[in-house]
C-alpha positions in Angstrom: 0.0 0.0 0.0 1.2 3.6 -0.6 1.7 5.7 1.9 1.5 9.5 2.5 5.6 8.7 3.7 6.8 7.2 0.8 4.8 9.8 -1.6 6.4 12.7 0.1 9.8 11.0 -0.2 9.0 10.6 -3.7 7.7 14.5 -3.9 10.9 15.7 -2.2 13.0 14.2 -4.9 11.4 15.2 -8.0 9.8 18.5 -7.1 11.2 21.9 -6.2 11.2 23.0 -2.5 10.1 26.7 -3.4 6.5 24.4 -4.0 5.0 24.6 -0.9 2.8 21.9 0.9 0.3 22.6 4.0 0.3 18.7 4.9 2.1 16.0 4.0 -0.7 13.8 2.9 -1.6 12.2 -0.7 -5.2 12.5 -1.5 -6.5 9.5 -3.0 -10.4 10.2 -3.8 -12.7 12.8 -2.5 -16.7 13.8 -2.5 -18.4 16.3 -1.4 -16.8 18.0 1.5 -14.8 15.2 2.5 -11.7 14.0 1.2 -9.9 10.3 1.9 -5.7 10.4 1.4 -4.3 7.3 0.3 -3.6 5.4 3.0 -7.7 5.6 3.8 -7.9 8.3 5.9 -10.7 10.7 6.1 -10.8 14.3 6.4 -13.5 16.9 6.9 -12.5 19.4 4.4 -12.6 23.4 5.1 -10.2 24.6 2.9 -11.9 23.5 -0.6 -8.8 23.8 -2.9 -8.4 27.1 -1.7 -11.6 28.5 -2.5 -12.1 26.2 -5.6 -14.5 23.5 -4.7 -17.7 25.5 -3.9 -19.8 23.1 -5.5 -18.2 20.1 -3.8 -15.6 17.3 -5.0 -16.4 15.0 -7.1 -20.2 16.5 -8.7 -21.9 14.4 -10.6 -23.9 17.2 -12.6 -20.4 18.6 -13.3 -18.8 15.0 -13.9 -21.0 14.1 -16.3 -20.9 17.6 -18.3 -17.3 16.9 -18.6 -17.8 13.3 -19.7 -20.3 14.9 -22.3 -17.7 17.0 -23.6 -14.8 14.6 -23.4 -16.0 12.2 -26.1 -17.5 15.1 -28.0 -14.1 16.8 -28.6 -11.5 18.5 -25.9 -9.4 21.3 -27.4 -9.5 23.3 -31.0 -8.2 26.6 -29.6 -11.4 28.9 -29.4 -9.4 31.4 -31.6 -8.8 28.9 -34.0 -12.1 27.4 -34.0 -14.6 28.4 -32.4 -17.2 26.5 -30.1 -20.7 27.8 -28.8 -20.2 26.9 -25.4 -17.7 29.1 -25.4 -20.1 32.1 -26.0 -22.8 30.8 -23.8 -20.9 30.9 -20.7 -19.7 34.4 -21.5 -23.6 35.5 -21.9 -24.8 33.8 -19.1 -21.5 35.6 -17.2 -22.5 38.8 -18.5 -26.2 38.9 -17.4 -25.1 37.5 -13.5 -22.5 40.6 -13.7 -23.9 43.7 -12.2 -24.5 47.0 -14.0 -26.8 47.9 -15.9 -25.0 48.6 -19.6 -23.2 46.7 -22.4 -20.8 44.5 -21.4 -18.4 41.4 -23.0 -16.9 38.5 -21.6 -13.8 36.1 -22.8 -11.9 33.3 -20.6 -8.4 32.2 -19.6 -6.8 29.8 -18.0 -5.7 30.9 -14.2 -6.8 33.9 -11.9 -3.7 35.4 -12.6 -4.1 35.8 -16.0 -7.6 37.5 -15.5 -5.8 39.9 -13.6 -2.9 40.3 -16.2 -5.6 40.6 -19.0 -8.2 42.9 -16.7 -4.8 45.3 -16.8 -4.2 44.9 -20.5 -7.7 45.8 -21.3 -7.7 48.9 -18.9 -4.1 50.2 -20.3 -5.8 50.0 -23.6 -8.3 51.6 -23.1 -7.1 54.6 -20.6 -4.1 54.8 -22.8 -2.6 55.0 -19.2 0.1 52.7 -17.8 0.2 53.6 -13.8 -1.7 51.2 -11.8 -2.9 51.2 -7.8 -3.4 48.1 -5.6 -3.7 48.1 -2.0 -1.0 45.9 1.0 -2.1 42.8 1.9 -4.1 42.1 -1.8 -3.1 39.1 -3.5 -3.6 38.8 -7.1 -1.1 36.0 -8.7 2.2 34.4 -8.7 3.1 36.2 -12.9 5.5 39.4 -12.2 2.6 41.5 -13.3 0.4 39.8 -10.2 3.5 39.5 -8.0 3.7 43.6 -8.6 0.2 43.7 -7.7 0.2 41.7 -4.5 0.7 43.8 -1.6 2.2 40.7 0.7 5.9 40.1 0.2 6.9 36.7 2.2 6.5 34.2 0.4 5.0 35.5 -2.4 7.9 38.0 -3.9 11.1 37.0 -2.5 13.6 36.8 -4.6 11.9 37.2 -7.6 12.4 41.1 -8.3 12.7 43.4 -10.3 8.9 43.7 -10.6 7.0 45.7 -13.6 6.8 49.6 -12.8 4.3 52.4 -12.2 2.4 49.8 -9.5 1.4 51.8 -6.2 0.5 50.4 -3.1 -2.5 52.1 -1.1 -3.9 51.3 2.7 -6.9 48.9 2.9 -9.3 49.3 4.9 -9.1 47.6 8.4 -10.9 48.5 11.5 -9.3 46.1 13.6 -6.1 47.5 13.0 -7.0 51.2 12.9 -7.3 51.3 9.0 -10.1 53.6 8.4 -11.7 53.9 5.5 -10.8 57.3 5.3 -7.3 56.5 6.1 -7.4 54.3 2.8 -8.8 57.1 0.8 -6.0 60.1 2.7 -3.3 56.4 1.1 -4.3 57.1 -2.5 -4.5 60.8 -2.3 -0.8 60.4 -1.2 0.2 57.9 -4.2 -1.1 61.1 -6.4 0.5 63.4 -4.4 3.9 62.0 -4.1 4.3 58.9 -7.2 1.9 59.4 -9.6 -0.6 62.0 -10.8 -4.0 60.4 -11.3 -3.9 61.3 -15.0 -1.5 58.2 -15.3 -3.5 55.7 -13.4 -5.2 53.4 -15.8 -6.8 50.9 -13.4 -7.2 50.7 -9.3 -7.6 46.8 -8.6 -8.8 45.4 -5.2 -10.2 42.5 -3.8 -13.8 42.8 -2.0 -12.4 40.6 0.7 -8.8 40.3 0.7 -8.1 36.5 0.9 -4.3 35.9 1.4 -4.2 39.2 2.8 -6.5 37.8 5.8 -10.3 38.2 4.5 -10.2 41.5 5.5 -13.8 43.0 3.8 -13.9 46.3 1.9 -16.8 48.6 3.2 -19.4 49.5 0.9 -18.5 53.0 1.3 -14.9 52.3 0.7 -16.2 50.7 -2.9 -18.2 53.7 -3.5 -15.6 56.3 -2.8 -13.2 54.6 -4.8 -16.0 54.4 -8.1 -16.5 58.5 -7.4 -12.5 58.8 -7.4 -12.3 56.4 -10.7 -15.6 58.4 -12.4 -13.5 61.9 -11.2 -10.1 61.0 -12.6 -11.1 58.4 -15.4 -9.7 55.2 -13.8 -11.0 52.1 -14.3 -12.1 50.4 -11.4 -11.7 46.5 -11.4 -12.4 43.8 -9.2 -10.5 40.8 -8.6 -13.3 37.9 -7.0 -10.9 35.4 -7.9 -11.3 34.0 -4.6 -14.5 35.5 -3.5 -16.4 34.9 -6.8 -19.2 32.1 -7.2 -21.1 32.5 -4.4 -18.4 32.7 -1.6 -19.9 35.6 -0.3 -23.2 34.6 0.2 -24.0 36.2 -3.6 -22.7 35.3 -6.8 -20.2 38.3 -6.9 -18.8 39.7 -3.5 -19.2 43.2 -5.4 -23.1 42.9 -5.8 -22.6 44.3 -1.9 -21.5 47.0 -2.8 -24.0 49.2 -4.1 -21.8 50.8 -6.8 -20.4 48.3 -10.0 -16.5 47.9 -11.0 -15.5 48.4 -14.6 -14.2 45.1 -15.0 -14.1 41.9 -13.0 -12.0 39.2 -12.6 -13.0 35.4 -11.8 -11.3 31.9 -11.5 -11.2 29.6 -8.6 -14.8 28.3 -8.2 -16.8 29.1 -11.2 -15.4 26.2 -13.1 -15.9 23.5 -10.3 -11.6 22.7 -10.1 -10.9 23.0 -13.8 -8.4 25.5 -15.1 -10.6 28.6 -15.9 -10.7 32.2 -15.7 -12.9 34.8 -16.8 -13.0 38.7 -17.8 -15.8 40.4 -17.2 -16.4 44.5 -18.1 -18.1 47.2 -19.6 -18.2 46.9 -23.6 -16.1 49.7 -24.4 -13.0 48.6 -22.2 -13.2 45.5 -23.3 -13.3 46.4 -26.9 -10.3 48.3 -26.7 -7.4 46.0 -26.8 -7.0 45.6 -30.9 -7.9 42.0 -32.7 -5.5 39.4 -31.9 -4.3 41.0 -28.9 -6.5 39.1 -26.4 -6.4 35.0 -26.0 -4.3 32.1 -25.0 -4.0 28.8 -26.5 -6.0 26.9 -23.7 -8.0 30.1 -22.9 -11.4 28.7 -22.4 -10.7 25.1 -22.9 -14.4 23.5 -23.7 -14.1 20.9 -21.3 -13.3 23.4 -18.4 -16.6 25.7 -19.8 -18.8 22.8 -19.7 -17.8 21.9 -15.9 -18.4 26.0 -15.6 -21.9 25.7 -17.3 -22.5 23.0 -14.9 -21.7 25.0 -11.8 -24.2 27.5 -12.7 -26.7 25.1 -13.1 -25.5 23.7 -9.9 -26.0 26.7 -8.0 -29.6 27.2 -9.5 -31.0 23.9 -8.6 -29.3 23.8 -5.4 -29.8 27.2 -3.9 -26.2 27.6 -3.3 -26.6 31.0 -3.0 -28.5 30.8 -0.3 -26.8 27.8 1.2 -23.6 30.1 1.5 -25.7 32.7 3.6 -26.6 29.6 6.0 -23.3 28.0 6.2 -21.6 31.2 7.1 -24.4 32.2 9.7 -23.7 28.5 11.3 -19.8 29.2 11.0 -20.5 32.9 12.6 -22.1 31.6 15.8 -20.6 29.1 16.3 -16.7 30.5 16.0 -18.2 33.9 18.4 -18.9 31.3 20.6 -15.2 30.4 20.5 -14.2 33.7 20.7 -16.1 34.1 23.7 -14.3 30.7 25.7 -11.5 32.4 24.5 -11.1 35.8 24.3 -7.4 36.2 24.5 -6.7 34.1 21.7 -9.7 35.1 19.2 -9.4 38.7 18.2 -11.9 38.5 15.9 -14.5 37.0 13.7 -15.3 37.8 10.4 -16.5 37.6 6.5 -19.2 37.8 4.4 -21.1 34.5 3.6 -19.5 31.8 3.6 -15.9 33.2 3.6 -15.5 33.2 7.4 -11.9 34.0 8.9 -10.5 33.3 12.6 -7.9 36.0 13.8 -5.6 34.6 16.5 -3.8 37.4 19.0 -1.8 37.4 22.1 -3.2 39.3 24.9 -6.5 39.9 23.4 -4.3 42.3 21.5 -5.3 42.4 17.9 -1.8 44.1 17.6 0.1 41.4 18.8 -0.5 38.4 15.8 0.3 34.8 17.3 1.6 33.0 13.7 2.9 30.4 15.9 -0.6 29.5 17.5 -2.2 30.1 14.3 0.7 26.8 12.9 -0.1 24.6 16.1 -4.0 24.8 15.4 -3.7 23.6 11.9 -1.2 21.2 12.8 -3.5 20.1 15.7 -6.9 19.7 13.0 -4.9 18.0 10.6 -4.2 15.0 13.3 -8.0 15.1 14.1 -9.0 14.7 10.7 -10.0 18.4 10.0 -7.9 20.2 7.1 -7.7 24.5 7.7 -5.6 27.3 6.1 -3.9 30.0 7.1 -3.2 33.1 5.7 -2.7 37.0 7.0 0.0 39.3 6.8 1.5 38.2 10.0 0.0 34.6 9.0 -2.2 34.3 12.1 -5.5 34.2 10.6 -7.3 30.9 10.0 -9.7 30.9 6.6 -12.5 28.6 6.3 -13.5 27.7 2.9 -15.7 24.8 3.3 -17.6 23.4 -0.4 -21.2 24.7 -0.3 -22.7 21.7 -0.6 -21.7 20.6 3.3 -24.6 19.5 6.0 -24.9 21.2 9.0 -24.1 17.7 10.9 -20.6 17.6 8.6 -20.6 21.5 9.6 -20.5 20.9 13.4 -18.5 18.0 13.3 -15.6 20.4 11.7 -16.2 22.5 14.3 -16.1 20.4 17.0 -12.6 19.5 16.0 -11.6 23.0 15.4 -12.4 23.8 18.7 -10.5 20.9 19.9 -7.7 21.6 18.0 -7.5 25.6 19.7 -8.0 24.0 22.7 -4.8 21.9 21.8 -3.0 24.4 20.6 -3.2 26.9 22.7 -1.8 24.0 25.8 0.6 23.2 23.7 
């Protein structure tokens, strides 16, 4: 019988060690929320591929659109030729989106080329170059999303120089004594001091920062930034990479806002665990870039657009939607009720939907961020069966990303082990 031992031996020996690992286990088959590694061990899932597996592992509305593809055909290049799917998904994309005016649609591969293409269509357009992202944002491992990302270890050592003309502003934090118009006073300084706003073609942020610690932007935050962007002609976009597909509680984190980006960016979740991305903005900025200079040879791959079409079906028949309100509601209570046994260790709760985060502190002291209590209680769930990430500036904030499709027995049963496991940790 394998083992997760030998594997890892294995991995250590053909792989580079700048590819990380959270736990040293080989998954062998998985469904739902539940996974089982190879030596027949099961574990409770929360961490869903890193916000990937919204609608479960293992489907079988999406397994079987993929099976319907597979023997139908798997790859032409859409630029080469084309397939209707293709052009389906980007309608039914478009209407989801919010605003009310034209917009277009077209598909990558990875999250980080949304964000790569969201900033080729918005230097296109603005005929602008400059570019403003916020600390603590994540948006990809390319240079241009390594320039982007406001959260150096591990993300950019070593791996400078980075493209020019990218700004970092504050993000907004409460907890930390961010305000919001603290964020705002941050950009009004990048003009000030870097780069006058008549060089800015785009300002990109998350609408929950998820490396960064799922720090959420207030809706007022949003709409300050769309009156700065409307004043100045910036394009506003937003990367739901990670919150995207119902994470949130609605389809796009930014329906919250009560003002609409220019452009969006998605990945992760919409396509179920296949490699897909999408583009998503107002007609005009999209049109801009000129023919040929959009696409990518496995840029909307049919067999990764019908697992996508499946997921929106998915989330239609099953509520999802609504489901992600529940689960995080469940999550909410329960983890405040942590916070209360221990309020030293739990400086906070927090996130929209289901994209619920656990801040660990010493003290009580949101100021003083315990990374090392933050390792021991995902260390400790892994033993129990339970699988958590981390994430956070200062890597003391625990994420939960559990699949949508989870029970409210499964649910509690995580939970009861996450509470053992801080329990645990904090003795340890």
């Amino acid at each position: 019988m394998k083992t997760n031992t030998d594997l890892m031996a294995r991995r250590r020996a053909a792989l580079p060690s700048g590819l990380g690992q959270g736990f040293e286990i080989f998954v062998d088959r998985a469904q739902g929320a539940e996974v089982w590694d190879v030596e027949g061990r099961r574990y409770i899932d929360f961490a869903g591929g890193i916000a990937v597996m919204n609608t479960g592992h293992s489907h079988p509305v999406l397994q079987a659109a993929m099976q319907q593809q597979l023997q139908r055909f798997t790859h032409t290049c859409f630029q080469v030729l084309a397939y209707e799917s293709y052009v389906e998904l980007a309608e039914k994309l478009i209407q989801k989106a919010p605003g009310h005016f034209d917009k277009k649609c077209f598909f990558m591969s990875t999250g980080a080329e949304a964000v790569e293409n969201a900033v080729k269509v918005a230097r296109a357009f603005t005929k602008r170059s400059a570019l403003i992202a916020f600390g603590g944002g994540f948006h990809g491992r390319t240079l241009m999303g390594m320039a982007l990302t406001g959260k150096v270890v591990p993300y950019k050592v070593g791996f400078g120089p980075f493209p020019s003309e990218v700004y970092h502003a504050r993000y907004p934090n409460a907890l930390h004594g961010v305000s919001v118009q603290d964020a705002l006073d941050s950009i009004e300084a990048i003009f000030k001091n870097d780069v006058e706003p008549s060089r800015v073609a785009a300002i990109i942020l998350e609408p929950v920062q998820g490396e960064g610690g799922f720090y959420v932007a207030p809706p007022e935050f949003a709409r300050a930034l769309r009156a700065l962007c409307d004043a100045h002609g910036i394009v506003l976009i937003a990367d739901e990479v990670q919150t995207g597909a119902g994470r949130t509680g609605t389809w796009l984190a930014c329906e919250q806002w009560g003002v609409v980006p220019d452009v969006i960016t998605m990945a992760k979740s919409m396509a179920g665990g296949m490699p897909l991305s999408a583009i998503i903005g107002r007609a005009e900025i999209m049109d801009a870039p000129s023919v040929g200079g959009l696409g990518g040879t496995y840029a909307g791959n049919p067999v990764a657009v019908a697992s996508a079409l499946a997921v929106l079906d998915v989330f239609e028949k099953e509520n999802l939607l609504a489901r992600s309100n529940a689960i995080g509601q469940r999550l909410r209570d329960r983890l405040l009720r942590l916070q209360q046994q221990f309020p030293k260790h739990i400086a906070e709760v927090r996130g929209p939907g289901a994209m619920v985060a656990l801040e660990l502190c010493q003290n009580g002291d949101p100021h003083q961020p315990d990374a090392g209590l933050t390792k021991r209680l995902a260390s400790e769930a892994q033993k129990r069966g339970l699988i958590i990430l981390t994430c956070g500036v200062y890597a003391n904030v625990v994420r939960i990303l559990v699949p949508l499709v989870a029970s409210d027995a499964l649910l509690d049963e995580g939970l009861d082990l996450l509470a053992q496991s801080l329990q645990a940790a904090i003795s340890a």
